[in-house]
C-alpha positions as CSV (number, residue, x, y, z in Angstrom):
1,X,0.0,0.0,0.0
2,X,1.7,3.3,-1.1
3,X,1.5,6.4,1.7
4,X,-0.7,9.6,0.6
5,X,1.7,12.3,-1.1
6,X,0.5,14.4,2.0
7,X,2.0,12.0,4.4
8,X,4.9,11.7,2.8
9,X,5.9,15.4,2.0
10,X,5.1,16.4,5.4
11,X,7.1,13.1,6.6
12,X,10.0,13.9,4.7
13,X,10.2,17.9,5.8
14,X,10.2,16.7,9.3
15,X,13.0,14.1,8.7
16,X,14.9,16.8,6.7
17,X,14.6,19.4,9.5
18,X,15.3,16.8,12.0
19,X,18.9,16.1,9.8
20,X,19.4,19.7,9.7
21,X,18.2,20.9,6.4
22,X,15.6,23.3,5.9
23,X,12.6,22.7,3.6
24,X,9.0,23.9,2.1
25,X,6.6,23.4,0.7
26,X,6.4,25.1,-2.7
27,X,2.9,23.8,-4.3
28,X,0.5,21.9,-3.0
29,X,-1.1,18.9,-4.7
30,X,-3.4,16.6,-4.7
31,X,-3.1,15.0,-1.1
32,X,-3.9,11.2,-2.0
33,X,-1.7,10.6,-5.3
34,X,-0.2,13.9,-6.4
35,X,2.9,13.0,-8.2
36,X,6.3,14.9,-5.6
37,X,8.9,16.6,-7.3
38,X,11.8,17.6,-5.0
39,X,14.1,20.9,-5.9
40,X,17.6,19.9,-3.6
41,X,19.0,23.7,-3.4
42,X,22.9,23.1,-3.2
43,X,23.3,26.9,-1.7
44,X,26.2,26.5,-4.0
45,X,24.0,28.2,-6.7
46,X,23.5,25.3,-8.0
47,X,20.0,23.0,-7.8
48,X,18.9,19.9,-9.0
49,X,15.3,18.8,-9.1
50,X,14.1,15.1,-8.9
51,X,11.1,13.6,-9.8
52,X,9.5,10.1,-10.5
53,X,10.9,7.9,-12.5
54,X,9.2,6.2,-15.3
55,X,7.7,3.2,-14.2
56,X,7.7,2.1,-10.9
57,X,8.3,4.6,-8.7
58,X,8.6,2.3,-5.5
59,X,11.4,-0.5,-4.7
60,X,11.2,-3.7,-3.0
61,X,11.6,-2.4,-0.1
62,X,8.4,0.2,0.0
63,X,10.8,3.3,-0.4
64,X,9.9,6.1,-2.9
65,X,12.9,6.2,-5.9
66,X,13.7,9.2,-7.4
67,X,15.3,10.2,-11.5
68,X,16.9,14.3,-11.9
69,X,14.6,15.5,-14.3
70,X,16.8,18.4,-14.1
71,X,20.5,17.5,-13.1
72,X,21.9,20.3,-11.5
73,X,21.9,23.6,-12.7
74,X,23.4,27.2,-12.0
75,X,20.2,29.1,-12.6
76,X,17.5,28.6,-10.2
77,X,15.2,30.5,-12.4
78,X,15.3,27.4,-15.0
79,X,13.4,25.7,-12.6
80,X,10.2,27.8,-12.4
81,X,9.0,27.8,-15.9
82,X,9.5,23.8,-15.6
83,X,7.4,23.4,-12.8
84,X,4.7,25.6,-14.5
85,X,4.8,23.4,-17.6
86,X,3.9,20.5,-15.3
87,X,1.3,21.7,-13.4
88,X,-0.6,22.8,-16.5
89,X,-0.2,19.2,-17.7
90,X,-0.8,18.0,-14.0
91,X,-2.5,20.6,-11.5
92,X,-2.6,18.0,-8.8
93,X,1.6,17.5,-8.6
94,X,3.5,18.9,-5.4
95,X,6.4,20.3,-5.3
96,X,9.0,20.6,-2.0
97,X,12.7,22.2,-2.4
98,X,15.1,21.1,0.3
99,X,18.3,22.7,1.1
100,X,21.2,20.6,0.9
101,X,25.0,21.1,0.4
102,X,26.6,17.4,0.4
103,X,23.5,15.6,-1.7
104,X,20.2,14.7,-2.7
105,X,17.9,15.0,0.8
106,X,18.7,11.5,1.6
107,X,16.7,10.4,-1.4
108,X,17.1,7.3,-3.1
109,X,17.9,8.7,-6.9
110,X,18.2,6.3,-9.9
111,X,21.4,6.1,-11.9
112,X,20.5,8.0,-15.6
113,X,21.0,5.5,-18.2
């Protein structure tokens, strides 16, 4: 059984303040099934933003997997119209940044093929 998006934003801010990092909520979605796209702020300059992979986005283990669908990048600004282009496709997706220096929010992120 797969945890609400709701849950598991709000779950995943409170582990990530609880590590140290600072995060918020962006956009909110749908709460049962909104599809999460994470923006990891390097405060470098630099951000990277991951999202679901194709397929299954869940491994054998019940943990959520992650794909960049926007390796990182020195302008932060490149984000925004991305994440406007898919809420107009979906309206129910949420979107969290995360503030990380040394790597990905503890997320579980895909190796690009």
């Amino acid at each position: 059984m797969r945890l609400k998006s709701e849950i598991w934003v709000h779950a995943f801010l409170r582990r990530s303040f609880v590590q140290g990092r600072f995060g918020a909520v962006l956009r909110k979605g749908a709460p049962e099934a909104g599809a999460i796209y994470v923006v990891v702020n390097h405060l470098d300059g630099t951000v990277t933003v991951l999202g679901p992979p194709p397929g299954s986005a869940i491994d054998e283990m019940g943990e959520r997997l992650w794909t960049e669908v926007i390796p990182s990048v020195t302008q932060a600004s490149a984000v925004t119209p991305y994440i406007e282009r898919l809420a107009k496709f979906d309206p129910d997706i949420w979107v969290v940044e995360v503030e990380d220096r040394t790597g990905l929010a503890g997320l579980t992120v895909l190796a690009q093929d």
